[in-house]
C-alpha positions in Angstrom: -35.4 -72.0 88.1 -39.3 -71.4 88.3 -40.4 -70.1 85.6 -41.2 -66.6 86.9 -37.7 -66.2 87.8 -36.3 -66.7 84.5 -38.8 -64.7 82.7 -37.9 -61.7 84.9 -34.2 -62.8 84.1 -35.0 -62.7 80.7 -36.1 -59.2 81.1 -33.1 -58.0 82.7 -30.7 -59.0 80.2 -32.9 -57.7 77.9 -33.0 -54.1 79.3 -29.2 -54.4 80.1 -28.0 -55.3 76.4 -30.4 -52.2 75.6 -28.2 -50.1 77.7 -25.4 -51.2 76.3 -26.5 -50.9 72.4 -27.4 -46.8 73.6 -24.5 -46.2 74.4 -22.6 -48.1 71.4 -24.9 -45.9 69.4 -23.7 -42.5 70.9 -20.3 -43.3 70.4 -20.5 -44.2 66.5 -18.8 -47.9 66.7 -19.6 -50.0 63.9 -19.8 -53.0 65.4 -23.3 -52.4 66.5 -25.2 -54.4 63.7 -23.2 -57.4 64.3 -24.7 -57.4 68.2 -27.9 -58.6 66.6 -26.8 -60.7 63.7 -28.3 -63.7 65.2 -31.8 -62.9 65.2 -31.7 -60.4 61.4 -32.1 -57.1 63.1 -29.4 -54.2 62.4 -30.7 -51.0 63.7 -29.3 -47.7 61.4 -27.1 -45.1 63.0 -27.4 -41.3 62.4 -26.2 -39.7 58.5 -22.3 -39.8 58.3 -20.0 -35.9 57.9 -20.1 -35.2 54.1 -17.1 -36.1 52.7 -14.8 -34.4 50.3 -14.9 -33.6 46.5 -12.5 -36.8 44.7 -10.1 -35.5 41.9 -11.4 -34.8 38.7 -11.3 -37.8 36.6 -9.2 -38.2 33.6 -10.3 -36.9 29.8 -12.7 -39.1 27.9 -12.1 -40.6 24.6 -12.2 -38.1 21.4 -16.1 -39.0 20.3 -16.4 -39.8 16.9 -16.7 -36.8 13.4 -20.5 -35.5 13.5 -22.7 -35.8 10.3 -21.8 -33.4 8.0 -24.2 -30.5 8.3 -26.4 -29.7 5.3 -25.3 -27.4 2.2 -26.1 -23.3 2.9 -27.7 -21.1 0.7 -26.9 -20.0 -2.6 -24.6 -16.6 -2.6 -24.9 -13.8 -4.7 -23.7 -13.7 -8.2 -20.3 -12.2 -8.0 -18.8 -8.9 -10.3 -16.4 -10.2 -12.8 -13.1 -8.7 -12.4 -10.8 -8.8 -15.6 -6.7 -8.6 -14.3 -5.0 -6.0 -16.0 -1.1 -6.9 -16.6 0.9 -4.0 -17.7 3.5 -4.9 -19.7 7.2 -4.2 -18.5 8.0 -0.5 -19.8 10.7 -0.6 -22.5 13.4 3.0 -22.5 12.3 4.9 -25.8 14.2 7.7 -26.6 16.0 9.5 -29.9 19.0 12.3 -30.3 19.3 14.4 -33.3 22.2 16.8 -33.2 24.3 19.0 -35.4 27.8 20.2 -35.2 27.5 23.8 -35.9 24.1 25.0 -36.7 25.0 28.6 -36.8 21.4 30.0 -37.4 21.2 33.4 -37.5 17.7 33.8 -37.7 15.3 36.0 -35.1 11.9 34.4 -35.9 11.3 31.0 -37.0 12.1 27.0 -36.7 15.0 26.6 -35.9 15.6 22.2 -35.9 13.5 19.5 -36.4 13.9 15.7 -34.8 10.8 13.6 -35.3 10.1 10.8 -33.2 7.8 7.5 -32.7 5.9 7.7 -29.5 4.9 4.3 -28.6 2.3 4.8 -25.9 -0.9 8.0 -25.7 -0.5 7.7 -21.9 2.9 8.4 -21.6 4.8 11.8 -21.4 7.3 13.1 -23.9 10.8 14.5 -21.9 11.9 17.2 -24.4 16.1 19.1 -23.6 17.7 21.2 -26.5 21.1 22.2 -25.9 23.3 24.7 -28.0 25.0 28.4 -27.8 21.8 30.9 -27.6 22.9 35.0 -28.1 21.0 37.9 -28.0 22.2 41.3 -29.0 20.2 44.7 -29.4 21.0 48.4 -28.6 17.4 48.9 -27.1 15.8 46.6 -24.8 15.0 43.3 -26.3 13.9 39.7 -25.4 13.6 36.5 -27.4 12.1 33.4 -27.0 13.4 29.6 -27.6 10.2 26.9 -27.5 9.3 23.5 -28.4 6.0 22.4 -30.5 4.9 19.1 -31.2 3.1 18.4 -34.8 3.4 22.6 -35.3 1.9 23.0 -31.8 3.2 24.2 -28.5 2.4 21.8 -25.5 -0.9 22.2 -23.4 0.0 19.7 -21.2 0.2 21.3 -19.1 1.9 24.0 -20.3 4.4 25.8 -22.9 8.1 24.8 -22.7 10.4 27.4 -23.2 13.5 29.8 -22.6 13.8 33.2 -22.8 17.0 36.0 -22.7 16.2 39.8 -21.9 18.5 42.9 -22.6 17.9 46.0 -20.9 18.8 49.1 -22.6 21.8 50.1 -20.2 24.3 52.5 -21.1 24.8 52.7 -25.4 28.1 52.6 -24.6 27.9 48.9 -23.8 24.8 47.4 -25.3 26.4 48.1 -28.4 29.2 45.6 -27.9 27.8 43.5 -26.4 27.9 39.7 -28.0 27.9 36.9 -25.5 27.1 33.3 -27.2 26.2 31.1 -24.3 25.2 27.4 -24.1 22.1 26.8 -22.6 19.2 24.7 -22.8 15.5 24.4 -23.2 13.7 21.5 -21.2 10.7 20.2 -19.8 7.6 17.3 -19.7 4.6 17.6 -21.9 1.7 15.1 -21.3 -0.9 14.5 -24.0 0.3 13.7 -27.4 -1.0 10.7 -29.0 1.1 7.6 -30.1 3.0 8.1 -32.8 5.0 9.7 -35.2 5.5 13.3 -33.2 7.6 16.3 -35.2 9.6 17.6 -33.0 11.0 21.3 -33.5 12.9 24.4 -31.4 11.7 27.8 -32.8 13.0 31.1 -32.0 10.3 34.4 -32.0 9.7 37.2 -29.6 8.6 37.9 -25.9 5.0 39.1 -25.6 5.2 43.1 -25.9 9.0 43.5 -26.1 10.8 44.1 -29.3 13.0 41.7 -30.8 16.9 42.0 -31.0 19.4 39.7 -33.0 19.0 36.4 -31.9 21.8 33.3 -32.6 21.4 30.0 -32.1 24.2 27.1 -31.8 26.8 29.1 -32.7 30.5 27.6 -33.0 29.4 24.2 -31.0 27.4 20.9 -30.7 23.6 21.5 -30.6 21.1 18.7 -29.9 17.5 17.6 -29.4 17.0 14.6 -26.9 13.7 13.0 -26.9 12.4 10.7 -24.2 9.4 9.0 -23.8 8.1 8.6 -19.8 5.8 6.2 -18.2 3.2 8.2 -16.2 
């Protein structure tokens, strides 16, 4: 062919594969760069759909202990606090009685039980129990108390018994003579440790007279003594 005529040939085949590589780009195949492999050239298509997140990967090895961190600063200096251990509380207690007292007496002591008290911050749990009478033709009232070391207790307060007898008719008050058992009781907090005297005294009721008082009578009269944690 002359020489012209292939040139133009040339040309044609030229624009044709260009044609052809368009529409191969248009359509996404990816055979495209392998159209021009002969001569090195690869032309590059347009950016590709993002694709989707991948699965999170698997956990990563434990790393390894850090340095240890540096010593804080000093704290304050702290209260000293001593432990107190009570010791286990041991039953202290003491009876004194008498068979038949038979005291006939109005004003006075009447029995006496002493006791050892082993603790100052305990309470002393005091009962007497015996036949108590009271006879008189005119009113009259008596009174049966405790005292500890010759006092009455102040803590807090006395502990006593009393029996009243109203005048009535003089018919009856004259006869009558009634010997009951009864009993005088109570707590009294704050007697030292120690030997304590214990007594029951008889005496009178503020502003009454006295009658004829009796006391244990004919029966079994006691003082119990009992020593109480607080």
């Amino acid at each position: 062919l002359p020489c012209g005529t292939a040139e133009v040939l040339c040309f044609v085949v030229i624009y044709l594969c260009l044609i052809w590589l368009s529409s191969e780009l248009r359509g996404g195949s990816s055979k495209i760069c392998s159209v021009f492999q002969y001569n090195g050239m690869c032309l590059q298509g347009p950016s590709g759909v993002p694709g989707r997140d991948g699965n999170p990967g698997a956990n990563g090895i434990p790393g390894t202990p850090g340095i240890p961190g540096r010593d804080g600063l000093k704290g304050e200096k702290g209260e000293c606090m001593r432990e107190s251990i009570e010791e286990s509380w041991t039953p202290n207690f003491k009876q004194c009685s008498w068979s038949a007292l038979n005291y006939g007496i109005d004003l006075g002591k009447i029995a006496e039980c002493t006791f050892t008290k082993m603790r100052s911050n305990s309470a002393l749990r005091v009962l007497f129990s015996g036949s108590l009478r009271l006879k008189c033709r005119n009113a009259c009232c008596q009174r049966w108390y405790f005292t500890f070391n010759g006092a009455e207790c102040a803590g807090p307060l006395p502990i006593e018994a009393i029996i009243y007898l109203d005048q009535g008719s003089p018919e009856l008050n004259s006869t009558i003579n009634i010997h009951r058992t009864s009993s005088v009781e109570g707590l009294c907090e704050g007697i030292n440790a120690g030997l304590v005297d214990i007594a029951i005294w008889v005496g009178t009721c503020s502003d009454y007279p006295r009658g004829d008082a009796s006391t244990g009578w004919n029966s079994v009269s006691r003082i119990i003594i009992e020593e109480l944690p607080k």
